[in-house]
BALUM-316266 format. One line per 2 residues: their letters; for each residue x, z, y of C-alpha. Coordinates in steps of 0.25 Angstrom, whole numbers, plus 2048, in hexadecimal, padded with zeros to 3 digits. Layout:
// residues N
A) X Z Y; ... $
***
This chain:
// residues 282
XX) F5D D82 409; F5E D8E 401 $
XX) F51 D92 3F8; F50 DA0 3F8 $
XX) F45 DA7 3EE; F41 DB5 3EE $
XX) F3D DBA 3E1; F38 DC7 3E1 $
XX) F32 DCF 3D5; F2F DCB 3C5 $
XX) F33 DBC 3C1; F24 DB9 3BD $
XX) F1E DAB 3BC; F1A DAB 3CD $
XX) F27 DAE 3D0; F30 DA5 3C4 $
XX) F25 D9B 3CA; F2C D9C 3D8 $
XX) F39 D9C 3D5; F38 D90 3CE $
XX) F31 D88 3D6; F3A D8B 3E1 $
XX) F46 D88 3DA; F3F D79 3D7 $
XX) F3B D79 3E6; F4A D7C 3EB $
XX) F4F D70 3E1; F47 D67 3E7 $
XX) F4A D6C 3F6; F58 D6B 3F0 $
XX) F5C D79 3F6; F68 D7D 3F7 $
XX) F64 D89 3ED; F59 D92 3E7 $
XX) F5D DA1 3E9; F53 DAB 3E2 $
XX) F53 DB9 3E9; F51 DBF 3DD $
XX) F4A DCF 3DC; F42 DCE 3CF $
XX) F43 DDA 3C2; F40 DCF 3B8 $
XX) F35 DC4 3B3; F2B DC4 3AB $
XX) F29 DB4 3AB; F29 DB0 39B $
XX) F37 DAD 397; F34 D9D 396 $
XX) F31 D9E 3A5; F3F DA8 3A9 $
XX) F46 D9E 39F; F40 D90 3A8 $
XX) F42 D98 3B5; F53 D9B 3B2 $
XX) F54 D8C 3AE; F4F D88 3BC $
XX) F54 D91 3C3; F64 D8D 3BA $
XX) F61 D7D 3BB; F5B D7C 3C9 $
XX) F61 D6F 3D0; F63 D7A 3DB $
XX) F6C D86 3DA; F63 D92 3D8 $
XX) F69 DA1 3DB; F64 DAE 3DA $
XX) F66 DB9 3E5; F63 DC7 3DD $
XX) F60 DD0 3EB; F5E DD7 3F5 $
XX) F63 DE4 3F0; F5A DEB 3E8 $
XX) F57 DDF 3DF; F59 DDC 3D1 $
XX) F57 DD0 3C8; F53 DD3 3B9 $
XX) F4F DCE 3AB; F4B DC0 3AC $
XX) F4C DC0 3BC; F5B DC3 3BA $
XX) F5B DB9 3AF; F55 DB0 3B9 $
XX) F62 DB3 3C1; F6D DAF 3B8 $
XX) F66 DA3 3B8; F69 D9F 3C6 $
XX) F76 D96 3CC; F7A DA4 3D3 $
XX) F78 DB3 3D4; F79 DBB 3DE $
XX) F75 DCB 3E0; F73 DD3 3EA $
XX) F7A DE3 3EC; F6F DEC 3E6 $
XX) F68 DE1 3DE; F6B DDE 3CE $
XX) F66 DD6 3C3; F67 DD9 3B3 $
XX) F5E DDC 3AA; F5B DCE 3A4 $
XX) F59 DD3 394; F59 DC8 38C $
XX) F5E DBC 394; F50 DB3 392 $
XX) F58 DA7 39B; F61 D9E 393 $
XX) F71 DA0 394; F73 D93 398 $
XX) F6A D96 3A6; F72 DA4 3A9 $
XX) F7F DA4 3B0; F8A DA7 3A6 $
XX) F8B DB3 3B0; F7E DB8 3AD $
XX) F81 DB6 39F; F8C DBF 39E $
XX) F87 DC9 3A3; F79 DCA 39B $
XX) F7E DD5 394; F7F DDD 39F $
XX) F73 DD7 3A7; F69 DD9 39B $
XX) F65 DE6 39C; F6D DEA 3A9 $
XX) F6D DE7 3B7; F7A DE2 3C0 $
XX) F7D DE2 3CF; F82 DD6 3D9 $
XX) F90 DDC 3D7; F8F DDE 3C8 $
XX) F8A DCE 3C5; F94 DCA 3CF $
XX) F9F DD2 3C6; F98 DCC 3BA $
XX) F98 DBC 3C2; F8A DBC 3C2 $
XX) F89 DBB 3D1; F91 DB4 3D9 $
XX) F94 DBE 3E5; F96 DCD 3E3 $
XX) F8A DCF 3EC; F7F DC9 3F4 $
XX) F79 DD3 3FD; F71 DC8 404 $
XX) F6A DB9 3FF; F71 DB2 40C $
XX) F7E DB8 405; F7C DB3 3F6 $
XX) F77 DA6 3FD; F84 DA3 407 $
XX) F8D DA1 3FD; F84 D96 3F4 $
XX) F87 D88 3F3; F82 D7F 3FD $
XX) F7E D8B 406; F84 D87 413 $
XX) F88 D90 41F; F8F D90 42A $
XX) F9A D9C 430; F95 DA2 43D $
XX) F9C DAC 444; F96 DB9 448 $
XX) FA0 DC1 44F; FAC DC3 44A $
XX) FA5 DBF 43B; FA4 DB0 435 $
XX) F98 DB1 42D; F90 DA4 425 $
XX) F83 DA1 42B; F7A D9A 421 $
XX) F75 D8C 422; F6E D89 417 $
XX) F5F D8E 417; F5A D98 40D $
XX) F4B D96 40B; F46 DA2 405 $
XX) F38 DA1 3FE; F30 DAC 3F6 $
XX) F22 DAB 3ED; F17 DA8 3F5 $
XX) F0A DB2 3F7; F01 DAD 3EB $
XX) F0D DAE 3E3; F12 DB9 3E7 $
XX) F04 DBF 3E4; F07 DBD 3D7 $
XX) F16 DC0 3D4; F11 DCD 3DB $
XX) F04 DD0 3D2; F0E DCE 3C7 $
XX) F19 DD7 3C9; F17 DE5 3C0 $
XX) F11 DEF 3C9; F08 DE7 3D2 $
XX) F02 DE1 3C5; EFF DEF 3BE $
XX) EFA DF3 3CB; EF2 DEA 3CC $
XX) EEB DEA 3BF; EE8 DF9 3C0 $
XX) EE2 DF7 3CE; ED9 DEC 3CA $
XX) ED5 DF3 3BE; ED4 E01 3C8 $
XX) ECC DF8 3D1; EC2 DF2 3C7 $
XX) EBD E00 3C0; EBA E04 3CD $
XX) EB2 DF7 3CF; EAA DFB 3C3 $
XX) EA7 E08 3CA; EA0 E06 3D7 $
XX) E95 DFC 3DB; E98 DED 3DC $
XX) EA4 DE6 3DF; EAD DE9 3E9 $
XX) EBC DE8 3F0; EC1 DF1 3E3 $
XX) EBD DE6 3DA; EC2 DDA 3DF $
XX) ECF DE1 3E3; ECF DE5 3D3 $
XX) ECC DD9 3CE; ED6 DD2 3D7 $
XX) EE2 DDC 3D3; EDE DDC 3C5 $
XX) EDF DCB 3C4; EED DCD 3CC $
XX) EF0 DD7 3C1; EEE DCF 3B6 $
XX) EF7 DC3 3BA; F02 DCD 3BE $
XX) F00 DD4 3B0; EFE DC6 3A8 $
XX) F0F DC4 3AD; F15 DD1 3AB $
XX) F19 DD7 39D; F0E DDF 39B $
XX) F0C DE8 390; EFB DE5 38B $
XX) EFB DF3 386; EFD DF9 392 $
XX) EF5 DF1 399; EE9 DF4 390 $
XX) EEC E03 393; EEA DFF 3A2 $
XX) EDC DFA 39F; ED9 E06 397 $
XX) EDD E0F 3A1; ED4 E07 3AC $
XX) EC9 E08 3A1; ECA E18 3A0 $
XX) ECB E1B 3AD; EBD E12 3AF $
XX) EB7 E1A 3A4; EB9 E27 3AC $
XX) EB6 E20 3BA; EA7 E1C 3B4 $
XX) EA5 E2C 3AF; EAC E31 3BB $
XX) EB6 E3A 3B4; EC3 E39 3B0 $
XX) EC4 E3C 3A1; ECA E38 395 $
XX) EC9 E29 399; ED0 E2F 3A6 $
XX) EDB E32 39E; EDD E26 395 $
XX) EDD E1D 3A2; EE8 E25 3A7 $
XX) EF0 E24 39A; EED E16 397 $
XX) EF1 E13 3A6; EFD E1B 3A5 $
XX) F02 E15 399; EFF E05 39D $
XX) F06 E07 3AB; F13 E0C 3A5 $
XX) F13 E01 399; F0C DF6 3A1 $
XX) F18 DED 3A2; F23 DEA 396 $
***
């Protein structure tokens, strides 16, 4: 078999969670490999945890490759670092990775590839064609998984004839696996926008709460949000100043709620909730 893993979004502590026990889980089912499909725009797990993560995935008793795709995917900062990391490479037309910045991951876990390309990978990005030209990959394409996957080690296939074509039929089974539910509750509350969402709804939520008699549906629904928000925000790189301009801005516009019309404290709200959306993340 074939562990597939589909990794989707930021590398937070849900997701670096995952990928590590399923690479622990494929050595013990001795797999013939661990591919990660790979469509993330960074991490923002502390670098003592990306640093843990590249040394697994580098010294696992299985081979462990990374499958950057479909088209339209990218793999950056420390999910591209994650990467160079792995026994093998392979991108798919239309997806890229770069943009690493400072490499946080040892040299002696990176490919020597990888590593001589950092110039060009820290602030930049490069296609499948472009790291096949630099040796970073393998293949100068792989438009599809089953494609980066038939040429591995120990992947068997057969040659089957259809039509006038002789193509190879695999044997070997991949096994794909993704977060599951609760988890992916979680990796999802923590990505940037559902997070910010999330706490202006629940704070929305609450003043109105404040404003009507008893305890209703609004409420709970803005308590729930608001606790959500917070683990999501606890993850991220969040700027606290910003996010005290959110709470400012829920603050004025309750002021002018409770009098009934918008005034000064109107206009503060707006300000303070203008300023902390656009600054909210570093």
């Amino acid at each position: 078999r074939v562990s597939i893993l589909k990794v989707e979004g930021l590398i937070d502590p849900v997701m670096a969670s995952f990928i590590d026990r399923s690479i622990t889980e494929g050595e013990q089912a001795r797999v013939v490999a661990v591919v990660i499909q790979l469509d993330s725009p960074g991490s923002v797990i502390d670098d003592a945890a990306l640093v843990d993560l590249a040394r697994h995935i580098h010294e696992s008793t299985v081979p462990v490759a990374v499958w950057v795709g479909p088209s339209g995917s990218r793999a950056l900062g420390g999910a591209a670092q994650l990467a160079g990391a792995a026994e093998r490479i392979g991108i798919a037309p239309g997806a890229r990775i770069g943009k690493t910045g400072d490499l946080v991951v040892p040299d002696e876990l990176l490919s020597p590839a990888f590593l001589a390309a950092e110039d060009r990978l820290k602030d930049g990005t490069i296609t499948g064609a472009e790291a096949y030209k630099l040796e970073i990959t393998a293949a100068k394409d792989a438009p599809v998984i089953g494609e980066f996957l038939i040429d591995r080690p120990g992947f068997k296939t057969k040659e089957v004839k259809q039509g006038k074509r002789t193509v190879r039929q695999p044997l070997t089974t991949p096994v794909f696996s993704a977060l599951p539910v609760q988890e992916q509750l979680f990796h999802t509350v923590a990505s940037p926008a559902a997070a910010y969402l999330l706490f202006v709804i629940g704070l929305s939520l609450i003043i109105f709460e404040f404003f009507t008699a008893g305890v209703g549906v609004a409420g709970l629904v803005g308590a729930g949000s608001f606790v959500m928000s917070c683990y999501g925000l606890a993850i991220l790189p969040v700027r606290p100043w910003a996010l005290a301009l959110l709470v400012l801005a829920m603050f004025g516009f309750a002021v002018d709620v409770q009098t009934g019309v918008p005034r000064v404290w109107s206009g503060i709200g707006f300000a303070a909730l203008l300023v902390g959306s656009l600054a909210l993340y570093d």
